[in-house]
Every structure is written in structure tokens, then in C-alpha cells.
NUNULO-508504 format. One record per residue (C-alpha): residue number from 1; residue in one letter; chain; x, y, z. Coordinates in nm, 4 decimals, always signed. Layout:
site num NUM&residuo A&cadena A&u X&v Y&w Z
...
# end
This chain:
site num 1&residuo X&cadena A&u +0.0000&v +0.0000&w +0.0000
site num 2&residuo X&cadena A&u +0.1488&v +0.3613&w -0.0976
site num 3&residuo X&cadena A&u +0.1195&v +0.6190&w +0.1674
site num 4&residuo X&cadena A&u -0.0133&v +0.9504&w +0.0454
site num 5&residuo X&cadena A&u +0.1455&v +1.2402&w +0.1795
site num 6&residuo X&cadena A&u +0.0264&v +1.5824&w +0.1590
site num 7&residuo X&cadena A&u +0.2242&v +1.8868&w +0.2381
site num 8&residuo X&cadena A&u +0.0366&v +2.2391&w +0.2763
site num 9&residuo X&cadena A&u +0.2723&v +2.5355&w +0.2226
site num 10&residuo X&cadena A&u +0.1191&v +2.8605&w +0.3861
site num 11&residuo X&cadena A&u +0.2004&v +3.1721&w +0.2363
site num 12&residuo X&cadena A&u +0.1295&v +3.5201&w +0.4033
site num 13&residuo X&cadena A&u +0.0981&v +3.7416&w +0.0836
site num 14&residuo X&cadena A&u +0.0028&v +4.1143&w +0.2027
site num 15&residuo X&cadena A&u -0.0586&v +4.2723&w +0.5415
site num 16&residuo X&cadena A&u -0.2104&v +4.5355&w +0.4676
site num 17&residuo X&cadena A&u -0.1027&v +4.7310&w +0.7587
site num 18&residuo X&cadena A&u +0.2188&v +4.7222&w +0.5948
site num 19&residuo X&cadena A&u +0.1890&v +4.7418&w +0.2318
site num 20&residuo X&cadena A&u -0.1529&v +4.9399&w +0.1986
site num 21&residuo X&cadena A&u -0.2410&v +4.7778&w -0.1173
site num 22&residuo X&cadena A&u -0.4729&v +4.6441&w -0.3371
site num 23&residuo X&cadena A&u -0.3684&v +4.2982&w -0.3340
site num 24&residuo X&cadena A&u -0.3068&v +4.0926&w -0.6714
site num 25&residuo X&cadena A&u -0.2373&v +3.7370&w -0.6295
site num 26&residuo X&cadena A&u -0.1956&v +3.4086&w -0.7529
site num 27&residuo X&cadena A&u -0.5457&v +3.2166&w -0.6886
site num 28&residuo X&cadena A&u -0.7226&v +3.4930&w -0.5601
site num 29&residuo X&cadena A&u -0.7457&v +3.8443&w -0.5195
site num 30&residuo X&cadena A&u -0.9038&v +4.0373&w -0.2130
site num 31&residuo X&cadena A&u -0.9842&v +4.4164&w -0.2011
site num 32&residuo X&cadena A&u -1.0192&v +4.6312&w -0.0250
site num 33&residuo X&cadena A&u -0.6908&v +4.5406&w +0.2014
site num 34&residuo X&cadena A&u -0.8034&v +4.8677&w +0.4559
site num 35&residuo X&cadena A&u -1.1600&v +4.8654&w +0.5971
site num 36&residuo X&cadena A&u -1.2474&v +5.2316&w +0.8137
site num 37&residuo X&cadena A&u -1.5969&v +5.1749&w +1.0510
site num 38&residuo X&cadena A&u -1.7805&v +5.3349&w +1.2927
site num 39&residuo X&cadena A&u -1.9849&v +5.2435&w +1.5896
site num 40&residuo X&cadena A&u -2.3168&v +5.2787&w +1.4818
site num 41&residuo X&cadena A&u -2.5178&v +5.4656&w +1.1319
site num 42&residuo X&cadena A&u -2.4138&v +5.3255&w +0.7936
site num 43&residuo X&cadena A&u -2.0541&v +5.3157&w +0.8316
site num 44&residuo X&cadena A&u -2.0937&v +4.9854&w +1.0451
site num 45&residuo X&cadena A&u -2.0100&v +4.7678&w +0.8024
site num 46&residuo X&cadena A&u -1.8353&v +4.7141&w +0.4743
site num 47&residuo X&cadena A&u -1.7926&v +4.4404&w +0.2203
site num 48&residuo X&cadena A&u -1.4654&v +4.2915&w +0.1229
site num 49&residuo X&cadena A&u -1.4970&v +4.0708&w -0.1928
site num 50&residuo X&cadena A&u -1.2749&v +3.7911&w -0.2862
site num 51&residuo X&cadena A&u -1.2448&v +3.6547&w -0.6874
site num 52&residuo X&cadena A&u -1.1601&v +3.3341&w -0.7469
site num 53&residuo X&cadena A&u -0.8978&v +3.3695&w -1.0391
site num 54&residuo X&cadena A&u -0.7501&v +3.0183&w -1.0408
site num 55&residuo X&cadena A&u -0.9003&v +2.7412&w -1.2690
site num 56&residuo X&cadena A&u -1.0221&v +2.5400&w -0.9646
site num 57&residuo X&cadena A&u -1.3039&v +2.6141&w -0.7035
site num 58&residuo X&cadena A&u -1.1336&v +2.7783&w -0.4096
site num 59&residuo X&cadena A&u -1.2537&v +2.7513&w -0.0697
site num 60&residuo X&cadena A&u -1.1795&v +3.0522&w +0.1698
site num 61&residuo X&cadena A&u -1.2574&v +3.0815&w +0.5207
site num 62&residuo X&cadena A&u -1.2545&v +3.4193&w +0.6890
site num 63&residuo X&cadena A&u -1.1088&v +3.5065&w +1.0363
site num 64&residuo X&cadena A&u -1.0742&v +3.7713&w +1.2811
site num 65&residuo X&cadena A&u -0.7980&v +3.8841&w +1.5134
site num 66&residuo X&cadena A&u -0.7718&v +4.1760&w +1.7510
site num 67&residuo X&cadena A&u -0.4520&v +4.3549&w +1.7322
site num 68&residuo X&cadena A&u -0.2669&v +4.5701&w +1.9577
site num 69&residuo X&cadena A&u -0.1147&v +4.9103&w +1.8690
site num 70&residuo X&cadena A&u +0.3418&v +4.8911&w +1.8861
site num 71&residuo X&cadena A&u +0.5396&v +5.1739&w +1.7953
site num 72&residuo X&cadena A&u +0.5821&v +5.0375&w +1.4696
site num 73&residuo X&cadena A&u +0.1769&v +5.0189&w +1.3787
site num 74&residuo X&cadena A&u -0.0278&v +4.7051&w +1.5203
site num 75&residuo X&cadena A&u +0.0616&v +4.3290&w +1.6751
site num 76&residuo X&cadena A&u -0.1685&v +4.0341&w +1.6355
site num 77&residuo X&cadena A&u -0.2768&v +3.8709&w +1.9344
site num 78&residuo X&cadena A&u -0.4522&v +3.5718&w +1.8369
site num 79&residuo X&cadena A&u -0.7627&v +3.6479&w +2.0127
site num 80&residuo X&cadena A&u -1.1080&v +3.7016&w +1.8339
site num 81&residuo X&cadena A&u -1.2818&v +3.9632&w +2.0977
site num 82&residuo X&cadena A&u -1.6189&v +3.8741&w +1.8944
site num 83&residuo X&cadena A&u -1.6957&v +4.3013&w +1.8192
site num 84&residuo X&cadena A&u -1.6803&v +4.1754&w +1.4425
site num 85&residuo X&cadena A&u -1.9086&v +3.9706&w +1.2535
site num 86&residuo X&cadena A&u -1.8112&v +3.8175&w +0.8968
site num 87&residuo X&cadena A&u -2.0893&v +3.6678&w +0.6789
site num 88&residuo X&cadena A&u -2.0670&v +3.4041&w +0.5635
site num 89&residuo X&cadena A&u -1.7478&v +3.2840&w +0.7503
site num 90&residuo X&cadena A&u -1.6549&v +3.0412&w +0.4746
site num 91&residuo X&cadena A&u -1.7126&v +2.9967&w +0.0833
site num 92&residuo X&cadena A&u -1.6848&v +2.8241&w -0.1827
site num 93&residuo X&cadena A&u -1.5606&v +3.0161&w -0.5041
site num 94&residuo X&cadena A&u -1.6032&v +2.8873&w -0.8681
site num 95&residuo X&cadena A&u -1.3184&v +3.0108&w -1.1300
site num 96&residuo X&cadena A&u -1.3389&v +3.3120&w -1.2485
site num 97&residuo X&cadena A&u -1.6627&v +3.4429&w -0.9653
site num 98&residuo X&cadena A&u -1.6556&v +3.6774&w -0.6981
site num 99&residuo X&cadena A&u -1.7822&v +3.6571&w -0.3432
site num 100&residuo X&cadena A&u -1.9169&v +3.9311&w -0.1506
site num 101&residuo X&cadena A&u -1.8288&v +3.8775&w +0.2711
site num 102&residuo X&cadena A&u -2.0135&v +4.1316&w +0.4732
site num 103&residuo X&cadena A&u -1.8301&v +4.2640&w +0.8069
site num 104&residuo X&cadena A&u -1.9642&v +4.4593&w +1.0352
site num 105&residuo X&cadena A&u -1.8693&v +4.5959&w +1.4053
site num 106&residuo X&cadena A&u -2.0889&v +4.4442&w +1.6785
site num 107&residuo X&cadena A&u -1.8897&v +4.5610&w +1.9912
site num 108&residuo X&cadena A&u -2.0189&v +4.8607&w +2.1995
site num 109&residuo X&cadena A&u -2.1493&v +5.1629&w +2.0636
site num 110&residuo X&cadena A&u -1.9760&v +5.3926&w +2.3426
site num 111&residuo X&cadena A&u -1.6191&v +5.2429&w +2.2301
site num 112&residuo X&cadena A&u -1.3804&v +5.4883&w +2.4095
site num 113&residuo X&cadena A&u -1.1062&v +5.5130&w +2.1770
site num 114&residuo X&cadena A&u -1.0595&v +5.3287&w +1.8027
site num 115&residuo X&cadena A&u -0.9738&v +4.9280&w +1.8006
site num 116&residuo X&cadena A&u -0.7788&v +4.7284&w +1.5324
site num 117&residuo X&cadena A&u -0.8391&v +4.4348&w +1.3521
site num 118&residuo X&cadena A&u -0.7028&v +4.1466&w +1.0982
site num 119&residuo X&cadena A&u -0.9375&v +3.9709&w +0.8661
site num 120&residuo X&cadena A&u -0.7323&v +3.6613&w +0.7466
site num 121&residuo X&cadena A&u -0.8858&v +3.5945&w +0.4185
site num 122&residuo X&cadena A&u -0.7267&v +3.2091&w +0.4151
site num 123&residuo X&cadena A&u -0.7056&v +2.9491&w +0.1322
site num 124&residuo X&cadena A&u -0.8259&v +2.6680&w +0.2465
site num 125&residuo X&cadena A&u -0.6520&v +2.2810&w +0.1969
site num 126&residuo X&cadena A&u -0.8707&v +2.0387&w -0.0579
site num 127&residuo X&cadena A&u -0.8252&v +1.6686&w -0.0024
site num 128&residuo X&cadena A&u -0.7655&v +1.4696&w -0.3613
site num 129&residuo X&cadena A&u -0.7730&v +1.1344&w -0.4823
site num 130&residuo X&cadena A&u -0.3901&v +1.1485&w -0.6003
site num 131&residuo X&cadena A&u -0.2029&v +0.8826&w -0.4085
site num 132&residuo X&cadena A&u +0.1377&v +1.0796&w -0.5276
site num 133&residuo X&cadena A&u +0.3247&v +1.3264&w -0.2826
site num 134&residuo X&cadena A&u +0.1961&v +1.6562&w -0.3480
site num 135&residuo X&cadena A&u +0.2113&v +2.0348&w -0.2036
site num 136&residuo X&cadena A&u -0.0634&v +2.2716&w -0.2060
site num 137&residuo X&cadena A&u +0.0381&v +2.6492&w -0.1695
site num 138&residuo X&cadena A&u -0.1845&v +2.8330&w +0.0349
site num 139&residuo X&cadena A&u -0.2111&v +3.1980&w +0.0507
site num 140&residuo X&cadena A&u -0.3454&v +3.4061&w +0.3125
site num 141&residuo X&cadena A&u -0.4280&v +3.7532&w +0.2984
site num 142&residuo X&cadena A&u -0.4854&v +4.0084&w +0.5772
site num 143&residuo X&cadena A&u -0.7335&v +4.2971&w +0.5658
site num 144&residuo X&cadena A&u -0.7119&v +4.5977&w +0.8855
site num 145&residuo X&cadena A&u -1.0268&v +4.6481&w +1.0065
site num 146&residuo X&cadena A&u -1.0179&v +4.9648&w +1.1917
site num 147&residuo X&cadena A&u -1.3450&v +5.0971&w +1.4106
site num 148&residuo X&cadena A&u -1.3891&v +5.4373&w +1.4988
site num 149&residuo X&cadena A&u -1.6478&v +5.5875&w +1.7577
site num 150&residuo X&cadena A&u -1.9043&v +5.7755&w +1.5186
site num 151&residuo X&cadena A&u -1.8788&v +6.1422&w +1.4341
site num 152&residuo X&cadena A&u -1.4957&v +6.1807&w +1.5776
site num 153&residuo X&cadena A&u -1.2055&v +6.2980&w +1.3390
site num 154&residuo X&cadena A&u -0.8662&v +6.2263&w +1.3313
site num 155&residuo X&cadena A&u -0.6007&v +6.5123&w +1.4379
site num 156&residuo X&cadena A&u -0.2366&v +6.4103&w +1.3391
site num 157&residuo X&cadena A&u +0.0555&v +6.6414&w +1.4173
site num 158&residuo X&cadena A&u +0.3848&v +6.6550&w +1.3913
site num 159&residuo X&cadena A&u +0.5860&v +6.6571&w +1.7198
site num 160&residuo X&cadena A&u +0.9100&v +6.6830&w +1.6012
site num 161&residuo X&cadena A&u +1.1447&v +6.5951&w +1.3177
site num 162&residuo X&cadena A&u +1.5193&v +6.4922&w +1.2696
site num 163&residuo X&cadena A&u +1.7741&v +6.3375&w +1.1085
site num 164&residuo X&cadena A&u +1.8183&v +5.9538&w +1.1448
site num 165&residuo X&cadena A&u +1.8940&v +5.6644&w +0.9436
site num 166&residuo X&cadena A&u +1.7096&v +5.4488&w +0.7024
site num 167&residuo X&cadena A&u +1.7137&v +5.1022&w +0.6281
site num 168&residuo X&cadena A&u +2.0729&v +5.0789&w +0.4431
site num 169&residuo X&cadena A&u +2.2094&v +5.3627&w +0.6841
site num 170&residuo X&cadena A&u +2.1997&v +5.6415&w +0.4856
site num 171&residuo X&cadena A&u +2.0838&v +5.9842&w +0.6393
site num 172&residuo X&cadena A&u +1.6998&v +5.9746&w +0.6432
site num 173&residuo X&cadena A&u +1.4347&v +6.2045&w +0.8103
site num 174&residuo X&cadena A&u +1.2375&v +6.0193&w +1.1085
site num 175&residuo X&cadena A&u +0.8965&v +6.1900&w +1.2251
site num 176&residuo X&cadena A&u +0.7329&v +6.1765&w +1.4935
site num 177&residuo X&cadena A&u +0.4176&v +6.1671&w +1.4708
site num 178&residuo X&cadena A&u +0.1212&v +6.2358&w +1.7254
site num 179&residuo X&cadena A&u -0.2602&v +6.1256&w +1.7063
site num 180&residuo X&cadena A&u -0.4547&v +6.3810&w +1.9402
site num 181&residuo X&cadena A&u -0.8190&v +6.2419&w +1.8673
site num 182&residuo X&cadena A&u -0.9568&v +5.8895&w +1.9933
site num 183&residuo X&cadena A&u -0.9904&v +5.8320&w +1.6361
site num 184&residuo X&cadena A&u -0.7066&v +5.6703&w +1.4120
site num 185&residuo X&cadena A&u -0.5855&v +5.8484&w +1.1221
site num 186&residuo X&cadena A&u -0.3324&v +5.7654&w +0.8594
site num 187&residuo X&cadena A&u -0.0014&v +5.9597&w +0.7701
site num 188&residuo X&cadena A&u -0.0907&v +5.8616&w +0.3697
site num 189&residuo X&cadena A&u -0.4329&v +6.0428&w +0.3443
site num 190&residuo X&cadena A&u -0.2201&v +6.4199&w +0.3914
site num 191&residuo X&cadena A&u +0.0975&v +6.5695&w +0.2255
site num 192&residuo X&cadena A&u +0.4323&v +6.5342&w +0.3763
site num 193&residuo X&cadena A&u +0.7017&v +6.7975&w +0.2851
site num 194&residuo X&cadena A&u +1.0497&v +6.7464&w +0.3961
site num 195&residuo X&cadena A&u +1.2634&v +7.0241&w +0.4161
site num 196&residuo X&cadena A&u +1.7081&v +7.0103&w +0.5171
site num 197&residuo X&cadena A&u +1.9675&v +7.3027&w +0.6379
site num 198&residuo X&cadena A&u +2.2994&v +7.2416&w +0.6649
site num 199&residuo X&cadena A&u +2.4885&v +7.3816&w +1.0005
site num 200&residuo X&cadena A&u +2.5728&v +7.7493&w +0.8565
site num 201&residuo X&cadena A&u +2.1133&v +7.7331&w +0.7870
site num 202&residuo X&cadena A&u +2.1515&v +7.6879&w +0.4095
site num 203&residuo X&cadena A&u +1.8930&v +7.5034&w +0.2704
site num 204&residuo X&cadena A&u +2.0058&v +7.1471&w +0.0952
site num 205&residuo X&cadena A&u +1.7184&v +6.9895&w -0.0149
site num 206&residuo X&cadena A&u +1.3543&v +6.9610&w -0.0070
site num 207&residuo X&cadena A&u +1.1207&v +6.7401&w -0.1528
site num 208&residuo X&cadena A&u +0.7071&v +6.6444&w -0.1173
site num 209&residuo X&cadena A&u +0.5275&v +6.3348&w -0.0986
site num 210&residuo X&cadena A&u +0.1690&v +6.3454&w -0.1812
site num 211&residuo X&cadena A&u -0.0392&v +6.0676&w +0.0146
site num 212&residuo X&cadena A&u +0.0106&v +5.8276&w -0.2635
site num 213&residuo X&cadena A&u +0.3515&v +5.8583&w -0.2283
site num 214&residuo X&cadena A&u +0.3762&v +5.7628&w +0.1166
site num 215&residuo X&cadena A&u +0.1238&v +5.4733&w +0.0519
site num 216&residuo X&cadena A&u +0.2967&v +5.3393&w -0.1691
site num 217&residuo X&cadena A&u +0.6136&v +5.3606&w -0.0170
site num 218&residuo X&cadena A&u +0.6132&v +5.3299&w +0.4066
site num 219&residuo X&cadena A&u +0.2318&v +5.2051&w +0.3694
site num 220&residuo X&cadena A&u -0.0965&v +5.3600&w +0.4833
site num 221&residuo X&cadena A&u +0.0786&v +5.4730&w +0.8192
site num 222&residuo X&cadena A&u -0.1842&v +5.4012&w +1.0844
site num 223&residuo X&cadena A&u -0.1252&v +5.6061&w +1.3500
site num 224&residuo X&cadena A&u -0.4453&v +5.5029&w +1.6371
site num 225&residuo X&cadena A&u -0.6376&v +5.7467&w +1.8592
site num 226&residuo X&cadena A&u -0.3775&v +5.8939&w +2.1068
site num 227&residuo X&cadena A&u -0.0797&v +5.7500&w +1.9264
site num 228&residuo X&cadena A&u +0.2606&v +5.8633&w +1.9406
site num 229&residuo X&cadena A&u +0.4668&v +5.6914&w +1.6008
site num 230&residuo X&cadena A&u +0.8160&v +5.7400&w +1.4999
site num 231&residuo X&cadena A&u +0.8450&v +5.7122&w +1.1185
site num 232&residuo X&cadena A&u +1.1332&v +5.6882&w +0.8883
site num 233&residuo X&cadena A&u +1.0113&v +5.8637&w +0.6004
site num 234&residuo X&cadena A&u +1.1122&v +5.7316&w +0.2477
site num 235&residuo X&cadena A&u +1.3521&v +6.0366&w +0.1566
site num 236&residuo X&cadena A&u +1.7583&v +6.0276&w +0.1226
site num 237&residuo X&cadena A&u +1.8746&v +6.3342&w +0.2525
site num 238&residuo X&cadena A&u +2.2324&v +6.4491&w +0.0840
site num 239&residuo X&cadena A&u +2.3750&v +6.5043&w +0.3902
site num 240&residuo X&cadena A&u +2.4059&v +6.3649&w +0.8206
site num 241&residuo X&cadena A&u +2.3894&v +6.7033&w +0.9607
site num 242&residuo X&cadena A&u +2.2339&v +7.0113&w +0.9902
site num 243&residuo X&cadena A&u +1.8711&v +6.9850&w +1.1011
site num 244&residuo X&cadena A&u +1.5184&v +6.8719&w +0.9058
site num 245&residuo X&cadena A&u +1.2030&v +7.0205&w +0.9142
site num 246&residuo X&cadena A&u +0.8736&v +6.8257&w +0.8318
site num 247&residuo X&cadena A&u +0.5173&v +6.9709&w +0.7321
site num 248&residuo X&cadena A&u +0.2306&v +6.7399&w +0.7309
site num 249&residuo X&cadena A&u -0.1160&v +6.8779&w +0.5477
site num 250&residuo X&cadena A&u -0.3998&v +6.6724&w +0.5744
site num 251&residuo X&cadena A&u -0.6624&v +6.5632&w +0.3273
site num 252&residuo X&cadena A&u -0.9229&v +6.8507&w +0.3029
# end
């Protein structure tokens, strides 16, 4: 008798926290990757939709996870609080059809101060007939859920600026970055401009990154009600000293 043996390969394609974008992928694609609600009215719920574009049914199951705000954005912690409600939970997708999911915040109206969420859109593992060793890649993809109480705006300003150090060393402005409303707000839906003096006050560069910029670059750049963030922003500045200066301009 020949022992079948199955090996499922998980792959985590986009967090959207992260990357911010519209994901493309290999069996499926998912959109929107960034979900805004509210407490109660209309904006309590949202529909992500998932298309099947593989030449085989695909069955997805969705699943939520609370996530706690870092310094560096949010951190899962494996715990569904039950304030979100996904329907339906699981599906079965033909080739080339779409599926709408419905989610919608259930928690308490009076919620003091926005909450954070992952919705693991997840590939599920289908059982054959073949009796030959086989792998099945499975993709996952994440979706941020982020609930707001009703009627309350964002308010992000900057603290203070200076010069630090990006990824590969080089001399890079790092923001800081504070969230004075209960509500979350993001650093790509406003207009960053980055401005450097050298020592004697001349000024050596200056540059502007329009939201879509900075999306596409450092990510949407959630920054939660009554955050303080530290952000490298994606600029190489010509030179280690002197001093930098950053504006931030929101949206409207």
C-alpha cells in the first residue's frame, strides 16, 4: 500500500497594515486590504470581496484577530474579541466568480477610543484522490479592520522631526508623529514635505510626498487614537547634519 502524503505550504501574501495595497495574487485576489468603521449609522459595516482567479473552485474561510497598537503600527494577538461579525465565515468560489463577505462591528457603541483588527482571508486545503506526494500552496491575505467611535475625526501632528537613518544607513528624516483624537488616522491620506539646512542654515534639499507617495512607499501609516509613532520617512537626505524640518497637510 502507498502512503499519500500531503504537504500544505502557507504563504502570508500582504498585510495590509504594511503594504496598503490592493492585493493581486496568484489564486485569488481580495480588495479592499483597509476597511475604516464606525460604531453605529451606515458606516458599520463594509464588504470585502474575494475573486476566485484560479481554474479550480477555491474555498476561503474568513477570520478575525484583535490587534494591539506597537510603535511600529499594530501586533496580532490571536484572540477574536467577537466586536466583528463576517458573513458568511466560509465559501466556496467557482473560477473566475466573486464573493461578496459582509463585516460589520458588533462591539459597543460607546467604544472609548478606536480598536484594530485582521481579517485573514485564508485558502483553504482540498483533499484529492492522487495517491502521489503533493504540495498545495496556500495563501493568506490580511485585511485591517479599523473601528472608529461615530462622528470623531482624526487630528495628526507633527511633534518633532530629525535626522536619522534608514534602512541601508543612509541619512533619512524620522517623524514623529502624534494622534490627538480617539480616532485613528493615517499619515498617507495628507501631504508630507520634507525640508534640510545644513549647520551654517543653508537650505540642501527639499522634496514632497503626496499621500500616494507615502502609501505606496512606508504604507498607509496608521497612526491610532492617542498614538505617538516614529516614522522613517522614504527620503535620502544628501547630507548627516544640519537639522530637518517636516510639514504634514492633511486631506481637506
Amino acid at each position: 500500500m502507498k502512503l499519500q502524503r500531503r504537504t500544505f505550504v502557507t504563504a502570508l501574501v500582504a498585510s495590509a497594515a504594511i503594504l496598503g495595497l490592493a492585493t493581486a495574487a496568484y489564486a485569488m485576489t481580495v480588495q479592499p486590504v483597509v476597511i475604516d468603521l464606525t460604531t453605529s449609522g451606515r458606516g458599520m459595516s463594509q464588504v470585502i470581496t474575494v475573486e476566485n482567479t484560479f481554474d479550480k473552485p477555491l474555498p476561503v474561510e474568513l477570520r478575525i484577530e484583535a490587534l494591539d497598537l506597537t510603535a511600529d503600527g499594530v501586533s496580532p494577538t490571536g484572540r477574536d474579541t467577537g466586536e466583528l461579525a463576517v458573513f458568511p465565515p466560509q465559501a466556496l468560489i467557482q473560477p473566475g466568480q466573486r464573493q461578496n463577505f459582509r463585516v460589520q462591528y458588533v462591539g459597543d457603541p460607546a467604544m472609548p477610543h478606536s480598536k484594530h483588527y485582521f481579517i485573514t482571508v485564508a485558502q483553504l486545503p482540498v483533499q484529492t484522490t492522487d495517491t502521489t506526494s503533493n504540495i498545495q500552496l496556500l495563501y493568506n491575505f490580511q485585511v485591517l479592520v479599523s473601528v472608529s467611535p461615530d462622528g470623531v475625526k482624526p487630528a495628526l501632528t507633527v511633534a518633532s522631526a530629525e535626522i536619522g537613518k534608514d534602512a541601508d544607513g543612509n541619512p533619512a528624516p524620522v517623524v514623529t508623529i502624534t494622534n490627538k483624537s480617539v480616532a485613528h488616522g493615517y499619515l498617507s491620506r495628507g501631504r508630507v514635505r520634507i525640508t534640510q539646512f545644513a549647520p551654517d542654515g543653508r537650505q540642501v534639499f527639499t522634496r514632497q510626498f503626496t499621500g500616494a507617495d507615502l502609501q505606496q512607499t512606508i504604507g498607509y501609516g496608521l497612526v491610532g487614537g492617542g498614538q505617538t509613532r516614529r516614522i522613517t520617512l522614504p527620503a535620502r537626505l544628501p547630507q548627516p547634519d544640519g537639522r530637518v524640518e517636516v510639514q504634514y497637510t492633511p486631506e481637506g
